[in-house]
Steps between C-alpha positions, in 0.01 A plus 500: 500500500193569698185547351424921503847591647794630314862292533723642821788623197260702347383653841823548591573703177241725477580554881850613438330734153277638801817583756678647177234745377527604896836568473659219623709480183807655345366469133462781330085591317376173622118529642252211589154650585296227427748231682351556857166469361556184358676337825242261732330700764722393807835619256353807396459589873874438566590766224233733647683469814876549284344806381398664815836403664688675181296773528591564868885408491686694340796281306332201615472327081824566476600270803260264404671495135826457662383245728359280235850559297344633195273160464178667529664697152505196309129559415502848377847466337388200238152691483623814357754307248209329392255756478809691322486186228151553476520847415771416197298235366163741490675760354608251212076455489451120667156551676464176660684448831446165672626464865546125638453408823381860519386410901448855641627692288353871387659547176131528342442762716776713552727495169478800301521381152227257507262700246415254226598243614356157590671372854424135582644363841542133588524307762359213735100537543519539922699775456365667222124462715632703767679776272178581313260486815807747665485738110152518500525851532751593285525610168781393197572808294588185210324408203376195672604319855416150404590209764606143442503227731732245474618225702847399335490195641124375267435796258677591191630864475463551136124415485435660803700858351308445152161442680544821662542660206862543441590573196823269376534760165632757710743602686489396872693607810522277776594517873631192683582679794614269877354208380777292325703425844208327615502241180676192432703599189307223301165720549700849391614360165137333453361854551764717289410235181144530558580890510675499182286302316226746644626857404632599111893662425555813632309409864709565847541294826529677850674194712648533795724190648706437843889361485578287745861565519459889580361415810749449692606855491221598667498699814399278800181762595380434137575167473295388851202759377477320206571146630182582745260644198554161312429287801167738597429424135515182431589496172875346464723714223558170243623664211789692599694575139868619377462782232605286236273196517198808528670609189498170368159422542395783347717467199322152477137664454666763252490799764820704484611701772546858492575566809572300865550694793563461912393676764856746465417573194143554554586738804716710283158593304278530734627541857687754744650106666887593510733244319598304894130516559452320205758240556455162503141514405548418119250127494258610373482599108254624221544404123316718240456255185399533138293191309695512184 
């Protein structure tokens, strides 16, 4: 990490949010505003410039969608199942919602049901510098926007989410959204115990998780896109997962899943993607889990 600049994945993320709230997307009631705003300067230009090319050319998101082979989806398809999660759980009345590795991301911003409710986002202090000097401006319709810097590799996550103020008597929803392909598997168990000793019964878990085995299914236009993205990044995917040893180590910090879904399954909610577009493009996963 660089001191005052945000980690290339979570550029890259809120980059792809930006090209979907353009258009550049096949998922259905997804919308970004705030995800161009948060993007450095020099990125923000480049979707300025998508923008005035979509606006001139006819059809032209829909080649770009096809050219990219649906990856440029894989944002805004886990964002609306999660933001659909989130919705369930504040209907059942949790009002805290804690995003990890939160990066870029506008959920503070542009989620609906945030009234009430106290929304604490976490991550690494370079990137969290950058994300409030580029939020300045904006305004969280929540309860509270509280943020908590932590570098995994010193600081203890529990202290740090109790210092901030969460409260470990109620209810908590939390988001662990592209982060755990970029951990050794040692470091996602550490955090999922710390989690669970963290939040009481009756708490939920957003995680999403990449299989390695999928990947070979994967169309050769997505699989070179994405093979260049991790290189430009610099952040090497070490904790590829099969469903059932996620499921396992989430049965091990008594979270129960109550749902897992792929990208298929997440397209047949959300998306106009046909069943061959959506073919072979089934890595990536989201569980939905209840501390019990």
């Amino acid at each position: 990490m660089i001191e005052g600049k945000p980690s290339t994945t979570s550029t890259i993320v809120a980059f792809f949010r930006a090209l979907n709230t353009l258009g550049v997307t096949r998922v259905r009631d997804f919308s970004d505003p705030f995800a161009a705003q948060l993007l450095p300067p020099s990125v923000g230009r480049v979707v300025q410039g998508a923008q005035w090319l979509l606006e001139g050319r006819q059809g032209l998101g829909q080649r770009w969608w096809v050219a990219s082979r649906g990856l440029i989806d894989t944002v805004a398809l886990r964002s609306r199942a999660i933001d659909t999660a989130w919705g369930e759980a504040y209907r059942l009345g949790v009002r805290q919602l804690v995003i990890l590795g939160a990066g870029l991301d506008a959920r503070a911003y542009r989620l609906d049901l945030l009234q009430g409710v106290h929304v604490f986002e976490v991550d690494h202090p370079a990137t969290q510098q950058f994300k409030r000097a580029r939020a300045a401006s904006l305004r969280s319709p929540a309860e509270s926007l509280r943020y908590v810097p932590v570098d995994f590799a010193h600081d203890d996550l529990g202290n740090a989410l109790r210092d901030a103020g969460l409260r470990t008597d109620e209810r908590a929803f939390v988001i662990w959204e592209g982060v755990t392909m970029y951990l050794p598997h040692r470091a996602v168990e550490e955090t999922l115990s710390k989690l669970s000793k963290l939040v009481p019964p009756g708490s939920r878990l957003a995680m999403t998780y990449l299989e390695p085995a999928t990947r070979r299914h994967e169309p050769l236009i997505r699989r070179n896109l994405r093979r260049w993205i991790l290189s430009r990044s610099g952040e090497p995917q070490l904790g590829l997962m099969r469903r059932e040893h996620a499921t396992r180590l989430l049965e091990g910090v008594r979270f129960r899943a109550l749902s897992d879904e792929n990208r298929v399954e997440f397209a047949a909610r959300f998306s106009d993607e046909s069943a061959e577009e959506t073919a072979g493009a089934l890595g990536e996963r989201m569980v939905v889990a209840e501390k019990v």
